[in-house]
N, C-alpha and C positions, 0 to 999 in steps of 0.2 A: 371392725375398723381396719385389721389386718390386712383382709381380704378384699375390702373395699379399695386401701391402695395399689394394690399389687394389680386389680382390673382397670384403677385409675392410670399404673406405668404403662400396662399394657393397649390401651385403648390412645395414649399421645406417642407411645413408639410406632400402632400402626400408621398415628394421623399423617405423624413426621414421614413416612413413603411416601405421600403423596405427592402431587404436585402443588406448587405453592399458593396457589389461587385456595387451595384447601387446607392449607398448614401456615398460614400466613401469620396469625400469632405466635408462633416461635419467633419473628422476623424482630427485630429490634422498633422501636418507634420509628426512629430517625430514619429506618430502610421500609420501611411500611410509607413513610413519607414520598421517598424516591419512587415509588411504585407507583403510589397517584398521581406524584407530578407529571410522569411519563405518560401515563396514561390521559393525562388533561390537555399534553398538550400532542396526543398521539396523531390525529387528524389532521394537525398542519405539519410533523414533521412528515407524514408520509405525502404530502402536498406539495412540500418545499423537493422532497426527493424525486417525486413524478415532473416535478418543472425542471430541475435538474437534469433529469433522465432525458428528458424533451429536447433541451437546448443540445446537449452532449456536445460537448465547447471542449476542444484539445489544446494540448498544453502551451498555455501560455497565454490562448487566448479565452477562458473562462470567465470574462469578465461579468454576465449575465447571470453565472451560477453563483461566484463569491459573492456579490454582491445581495444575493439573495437570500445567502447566509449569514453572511455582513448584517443588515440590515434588522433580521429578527433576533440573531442577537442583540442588537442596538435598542431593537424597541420590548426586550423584555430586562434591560438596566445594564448591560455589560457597556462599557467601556472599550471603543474600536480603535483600533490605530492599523490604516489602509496601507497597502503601499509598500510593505514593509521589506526589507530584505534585498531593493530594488525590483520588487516585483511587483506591477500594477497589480495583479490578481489575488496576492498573499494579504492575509491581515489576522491582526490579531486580535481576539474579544477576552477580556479580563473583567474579574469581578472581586470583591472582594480587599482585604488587605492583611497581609504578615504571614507568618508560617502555619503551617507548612504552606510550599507553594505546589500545585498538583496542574500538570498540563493534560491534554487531552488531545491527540491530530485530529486531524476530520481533512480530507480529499473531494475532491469533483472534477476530477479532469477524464474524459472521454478518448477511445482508441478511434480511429481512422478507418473507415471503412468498413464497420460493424451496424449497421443502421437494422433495424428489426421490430417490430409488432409486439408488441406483451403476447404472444402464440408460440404452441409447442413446435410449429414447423416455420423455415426460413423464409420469411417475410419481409422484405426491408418496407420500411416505415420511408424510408427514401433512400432510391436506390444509391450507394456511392458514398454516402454520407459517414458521419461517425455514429457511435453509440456505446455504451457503458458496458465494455465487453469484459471490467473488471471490478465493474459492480461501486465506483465511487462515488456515483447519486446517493445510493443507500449509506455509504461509509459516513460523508459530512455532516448527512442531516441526523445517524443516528449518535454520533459522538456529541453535537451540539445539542441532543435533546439529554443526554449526560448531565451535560455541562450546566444545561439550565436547573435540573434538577434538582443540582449540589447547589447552584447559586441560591435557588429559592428556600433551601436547608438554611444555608447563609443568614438570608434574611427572617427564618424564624428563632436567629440568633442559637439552635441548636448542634452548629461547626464553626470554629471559627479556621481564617487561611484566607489563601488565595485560588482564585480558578482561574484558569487563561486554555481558550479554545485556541489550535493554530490552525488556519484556513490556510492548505498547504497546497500550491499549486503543481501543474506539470511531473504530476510521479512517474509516468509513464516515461516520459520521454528525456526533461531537462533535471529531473531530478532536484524538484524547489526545495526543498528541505535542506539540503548542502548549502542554498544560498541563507536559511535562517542562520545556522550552523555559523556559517564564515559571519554574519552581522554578529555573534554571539546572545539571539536570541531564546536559544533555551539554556543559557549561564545560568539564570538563576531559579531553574526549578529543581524539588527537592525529587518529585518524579512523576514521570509523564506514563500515559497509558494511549492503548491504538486498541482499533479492532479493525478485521476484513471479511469479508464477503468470501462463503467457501463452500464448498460439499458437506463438510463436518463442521462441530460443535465442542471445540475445546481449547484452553488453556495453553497457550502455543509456549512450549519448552525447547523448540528446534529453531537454530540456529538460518542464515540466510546464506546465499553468493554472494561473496564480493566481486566486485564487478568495473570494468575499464571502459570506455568509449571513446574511440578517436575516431579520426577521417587521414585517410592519405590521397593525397594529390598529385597526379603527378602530370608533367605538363614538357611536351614534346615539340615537333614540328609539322604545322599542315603541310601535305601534296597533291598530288592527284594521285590518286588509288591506283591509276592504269597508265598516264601520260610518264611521271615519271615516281612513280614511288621511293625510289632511292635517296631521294632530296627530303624524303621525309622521315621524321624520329616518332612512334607511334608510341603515345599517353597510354592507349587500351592495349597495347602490348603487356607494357609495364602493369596495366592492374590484372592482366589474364596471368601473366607469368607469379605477381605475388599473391593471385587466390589458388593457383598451382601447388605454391609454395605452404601455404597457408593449409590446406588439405591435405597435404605430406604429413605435416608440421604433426597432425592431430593423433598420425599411430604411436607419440613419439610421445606425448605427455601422459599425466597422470590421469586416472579413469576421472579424479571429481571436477577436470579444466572441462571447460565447455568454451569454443567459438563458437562464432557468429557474425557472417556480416551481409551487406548490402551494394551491390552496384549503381551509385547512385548516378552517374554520369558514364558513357565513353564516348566520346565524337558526338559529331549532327547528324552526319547521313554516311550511306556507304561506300562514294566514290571520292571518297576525302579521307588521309591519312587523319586520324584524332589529334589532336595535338593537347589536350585537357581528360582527365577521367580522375573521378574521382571514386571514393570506396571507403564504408562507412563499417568501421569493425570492431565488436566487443567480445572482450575475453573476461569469465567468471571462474572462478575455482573458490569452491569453503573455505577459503584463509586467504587471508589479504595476500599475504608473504608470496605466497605458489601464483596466484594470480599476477603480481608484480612481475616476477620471474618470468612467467609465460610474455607479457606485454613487453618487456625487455627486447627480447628473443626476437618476436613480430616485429618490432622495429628495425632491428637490423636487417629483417628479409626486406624490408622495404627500400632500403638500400641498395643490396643486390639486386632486386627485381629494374631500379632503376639506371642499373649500371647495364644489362644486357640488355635494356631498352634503348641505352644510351639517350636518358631523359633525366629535367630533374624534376624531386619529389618534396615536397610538404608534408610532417605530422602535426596536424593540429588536436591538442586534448580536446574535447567534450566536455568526462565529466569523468568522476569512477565513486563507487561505494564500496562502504566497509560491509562487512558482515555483523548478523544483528549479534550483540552480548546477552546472553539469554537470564531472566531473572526467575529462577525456581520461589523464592519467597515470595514474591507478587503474584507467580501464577499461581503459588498454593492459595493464599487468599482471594482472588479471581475465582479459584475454582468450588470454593464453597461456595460463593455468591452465586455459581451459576445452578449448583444442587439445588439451593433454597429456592431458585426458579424453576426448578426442572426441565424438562426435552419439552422442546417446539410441538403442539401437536398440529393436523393440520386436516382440512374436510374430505370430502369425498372426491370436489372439485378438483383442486390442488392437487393428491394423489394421482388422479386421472391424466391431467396438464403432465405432470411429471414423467408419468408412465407413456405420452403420446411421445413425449420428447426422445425420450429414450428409445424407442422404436425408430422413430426417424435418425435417431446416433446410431443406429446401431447398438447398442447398451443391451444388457441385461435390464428387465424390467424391474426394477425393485423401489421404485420411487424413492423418496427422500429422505433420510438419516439423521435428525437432530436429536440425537441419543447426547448428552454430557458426556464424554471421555472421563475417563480417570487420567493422570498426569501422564505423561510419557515419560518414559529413560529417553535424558540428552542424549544424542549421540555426537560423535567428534566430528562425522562429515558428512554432513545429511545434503541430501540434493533436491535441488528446486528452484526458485527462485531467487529473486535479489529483489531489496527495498531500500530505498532511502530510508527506511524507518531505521537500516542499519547504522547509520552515522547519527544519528538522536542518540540512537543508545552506549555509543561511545563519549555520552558529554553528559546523559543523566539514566537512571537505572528506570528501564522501555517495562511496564506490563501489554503481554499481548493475549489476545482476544481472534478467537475466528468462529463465525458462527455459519453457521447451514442459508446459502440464501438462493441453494442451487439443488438440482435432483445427485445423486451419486453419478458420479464418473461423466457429469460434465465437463467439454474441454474449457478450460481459462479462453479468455481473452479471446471470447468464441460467440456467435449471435445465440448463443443459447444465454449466454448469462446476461447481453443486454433483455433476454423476453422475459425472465423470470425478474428481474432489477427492477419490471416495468409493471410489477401484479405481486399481486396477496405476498406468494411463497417470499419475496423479496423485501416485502414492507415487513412482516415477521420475524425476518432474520435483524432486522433494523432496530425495530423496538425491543427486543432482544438486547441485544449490545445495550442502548443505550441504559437499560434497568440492571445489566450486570456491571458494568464500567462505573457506572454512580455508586451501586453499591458498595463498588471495591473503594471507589475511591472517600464514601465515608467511614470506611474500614482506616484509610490514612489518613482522615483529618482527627479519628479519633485516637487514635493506635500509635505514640510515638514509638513504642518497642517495634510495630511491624516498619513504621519508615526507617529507623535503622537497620534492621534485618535484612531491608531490602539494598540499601545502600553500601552495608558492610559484604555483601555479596556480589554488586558493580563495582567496588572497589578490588576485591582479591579475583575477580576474571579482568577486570582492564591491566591490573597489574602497573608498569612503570610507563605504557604507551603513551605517545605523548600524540591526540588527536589532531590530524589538521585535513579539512576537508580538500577534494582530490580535483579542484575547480583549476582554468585558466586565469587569468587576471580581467580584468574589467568585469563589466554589466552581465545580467543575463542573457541568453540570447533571444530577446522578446521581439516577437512575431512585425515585421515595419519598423522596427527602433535600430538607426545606425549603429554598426558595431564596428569596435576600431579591427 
C-alpha cells in the first residue's frame, strides 16, 4: 500500500508539469468551467477581433468596432449603457449584482497609417489607411470573452458579484480612459484587471510613463517673403526657434524624461511669411513629479521662443497620464492562473510566419516565446511606455496581463503587429488572456483574503495622493463635434 502511494505522488507530480489541457483536473470546478466557456464561444471572439481588425477605426471614431462589442455583450445578458463618459464610442457592459465588484478594460482603437495583409512581409491591405499596429482588435474581444465567462459562472449561481466590461476608446491618441476617470466610472469597483498584446507572456509587475500632451500655437504676421518681409513676424520662426530650444533642453534632463513632438502646421506656401504654426509635444518621465517639472520648464521656452519671434503663442493641454501603480498580489495570483495554462504552443506554420517576418526585420530568427515568466523585481524606473491604463490604477488596484501575440523583437506600433493581430499567432495570444483574466478573476470572486491583499497594497503605494485626471475642461475632442 506504501509503495503504491508513493508511485501514486509521483505519477500526479509528473502529470502536474504538463500543460493544462493535460493536468486539467488539478483545476478547481469553477476554472475548468471558465475554460469551456472560452472555448465555446472561441470562434466568434476571434470573428469579432478579425471585423475589428478590418474596420481599424481610430480614436474616436470606432464606432463600427464598439459597437460590435456593445452588442454581443448585449445579446449574451450584460446590461449596456452607451455613450458613456461623453464618448459616443465608450460603453459599458455589466452583469450581475453586489460584491465584490471586478472590472475588466478591453480597447479597439487602431494607429494611422499601419494598413497591412495577415503576411510576414509589408503588405498594405490599403495603402494609407490604419491598422492595429497595437494589437487592440485582439485586446477587446479577448477581455469580453473573460467577462463573459465569469458572467456565465454567475448564472450557474457558482460566484456571486458583479462584472462590468469597459469598452474604452481612443488609447492611442485621446486617452478615453481619463474621461471614464473624470465621469467617476470606475468609483465603484473593488478591482479591475487588463491585459495587452506583446512579445512575451507574463504578469506585468513594471510600472509605466507618465506622460503630458500639449500643442503650442503661435501666431504672427503674413508678408511677402521677398517684396517686403520686414513687415512680417514669422509663427514658423517661433516653432523652429522653440524645437531648437526643445533639443538643447534634452542633454539637460534626466536619462528616464523622453520628448517628443510634431510639426503639425507652419505657413501655406513659401513666398509668404507664416503667420500660424503650430506644434504638438509630449513629455514622459517614470514619475509624475519629474515629468511635471520637465513640462513646466517647456513652457516657459515657449515664451521666449515667442518673444524673439516677436509673436504671440498659445498652450493648450491635451491630455497627460499618471504612471501605472503596480499590484504584486494580483499579479501573483495571475500568475498561477497562467501556470495552470501553461506556454502558447504553436504549428509549424506559425513558427515559419514568424521566422519569415523576422528575416524581413532584420531580427534574429528565433520565432516566438510564449514561455510563462516567473514574476519580475519591480523596478523604481523602468522605461517604455505609457498607458491610460495608468490613471485606472490610481482609483482602483489595476491586475495586469501581457501575452505573446507577436514573434520576438518585433517593433510596437509597427505593420508587423497589425499582420500577426490578423492570423492564428494573434487569435492565440487572445484566447489566452481571456482564460487567464477569468480565471484570476474567480480567484476574487471567491477569495475575500486575496481582494484585500490586493487593495491593502494599492493603498500603501498610492499613499496620501490625491487623484485627478490631467484633462482640459469641456467635452472630448470627438472627431466633427464642436468644441468650445
Amino acid at each position: 500500500m506504501y509503495r503504491v502511494s508513493i508511485l501514486a505522488i509521483l505519477v500526479m507530480a509528473m502529470v502536474c508539469q504538463l500543460p493544462s489541457q493535460l493536468c486539467s483536473q488539478v483545476l478547481s470546478p469553477e476554472k475548468k468551467e471558465i475554460l469551456k466557456s472560452v472555448e465555446a464561444h472561441k470562434t466568434k471572439l476571434i470573428q469579432l477581433s478579425d471585423e475589428i481588425w478590418a474596420l481599424a477605426e481610430t480614436a474616436f471614431e470606432e464606432s463600427k468596432s464598439s459597437e460590435l462589442l456593445a452588442s454581443y455583450a448585449e445579446a449574451q445578458g450584460f446590461r449596456i449603457e452607451r455613450g458613456v463618459g461623453e464618448m459616443p464610442t465608450a460603453f459599458i457592459a455589466s452583469y450581475g449584482s453586489g460584491s465584490p465588484v471586478i472590472g475588466i478594460l478591453g480597447e479597439f482603437d487602431a494607429l494611422p497609417g499601419l494598413s497591412q495583409q495577415p503576411e510576414p512581409e509589408r503588405n498594405p491591405l490599403e495603402e494609407g489607411k490604419a491598422g492595429h499596429g497595437c494589437g487592440h482588435n485582439l485586446f477587446g474581444a479577448g477581455s469580453l470573452g473573460a467577462a463573459i465567462a465569469v458572467k456565465e459562472l454567475m448564472d450557474q449561481g457558482k460566484i456571486k458579484g458583479t462584472v462590468k466590461f469597459f469598452g474604452t476608446p481612443a488609447e492611442e491618441k485621446f486617452f478615453g480612459k481619463l474621461y471614464f476617470a473624470r465621469a467617476g466610472l470606475f468609483d465603484d469597483l473593488d478591482v479591475c484587471l487588463d491585459w495587452h498584446p506583446s512579445a512575451t507572456t507574463k504578469a506585468e509587475v513594471q510600472s509605466s510613463l507618465a506622460l503630458v500632451d500639449f500643442t503650442v500655437e503661435f501666431k504672427g504676421q503674413a508678408a511677402h517673403a521677398s517684396l517686403d518681409p520686414w513687415n512680417g513676424r514669422s509663427a514658423t520662426d517661433a516653432m523652429e526657434l522653440y524645437a531648437h530650444g526643445i533639443n538643447a533642453l534634452r542633454e539637460h534632463v534626466k536619462p528616464t524624461v523622453r520628448i517628443h513632438y510634431h510639426m503639425q502646421q507652419a505657413g501655406s506656401v513659401v513666398n509668404v511669411v507664416g503667420d500660424y504654426a503650430r506644434i504638438w509635444v509630449r513629455v514622459r518621465d517614470t514619475k509624475r513629479d519629474g515629468m511635471l517639472a520637465v513640462y513646466n520648464r517647456i513652457q516657459e521656452m515657449a515664451s521666449g521662443a515667442a518673444i524673439m519671434a516677436n509673436v504671440d503663442y498659445e498652450i493648450k493641454l491635451v491630455s497627460g497620464l499618471h504612471e501605472v501603480l503596480v499590484n504584486r498580489a494580483g499579479a501573483k495570483a495571475l500568475l498561477d492562473n497562467m501556470k495552470a495554462i501553461g506556454d502558447i504552443t504553436y504549428t509549424t506554420d506559425e513558427i515559419a510566419f514568424a521566422h519569415k517576418m523576422q528575416e524581413v526585420l532584420n531580427k534574429p530568427q528565433v520565432g516566438l516565446d510564449a514561455t510563462v515568466r516567473p514574476l519580475e523585481v519591480t523596478v523604481e524606473h523602468p522605461m517604455g511606455a505609457s498607458s491610460d491604463v495608468g490613471d485606472v490604477s490610481w482609483l482602483v488596484p489595476e491586475i495586469r496581463l501581457g501575452v505573446t501575440t507577436a514573434p520576438v523583437d518585433t517593433p510596437w506600433h509597427s505593420w508587423a503587429v497589425v499582420a500577426c493581430g490578423g492570423m492564428s499567432i494573434g487569435h492565440k495570444g487572445l484566447i489566452y488572456a481571456a482564460k487567464a483574466l477569468a480565471m484570476t478573476m474567480v480567484d476574487l470572486y471567491q477569495d475575500p483574503a486575496l481582494v484585500s491583499a490586493v487593495k491593502q497594497e494599492f493603498k500603501e503605494r498610492k499613499g496620501d495622493a490625491v487623484y485627478t485626471p490631467m484633462l482640459p475642461d469641456g467635452p472630448p475632442p470627438i472627431p466633427g463635434a464642436d468644441q468650445e
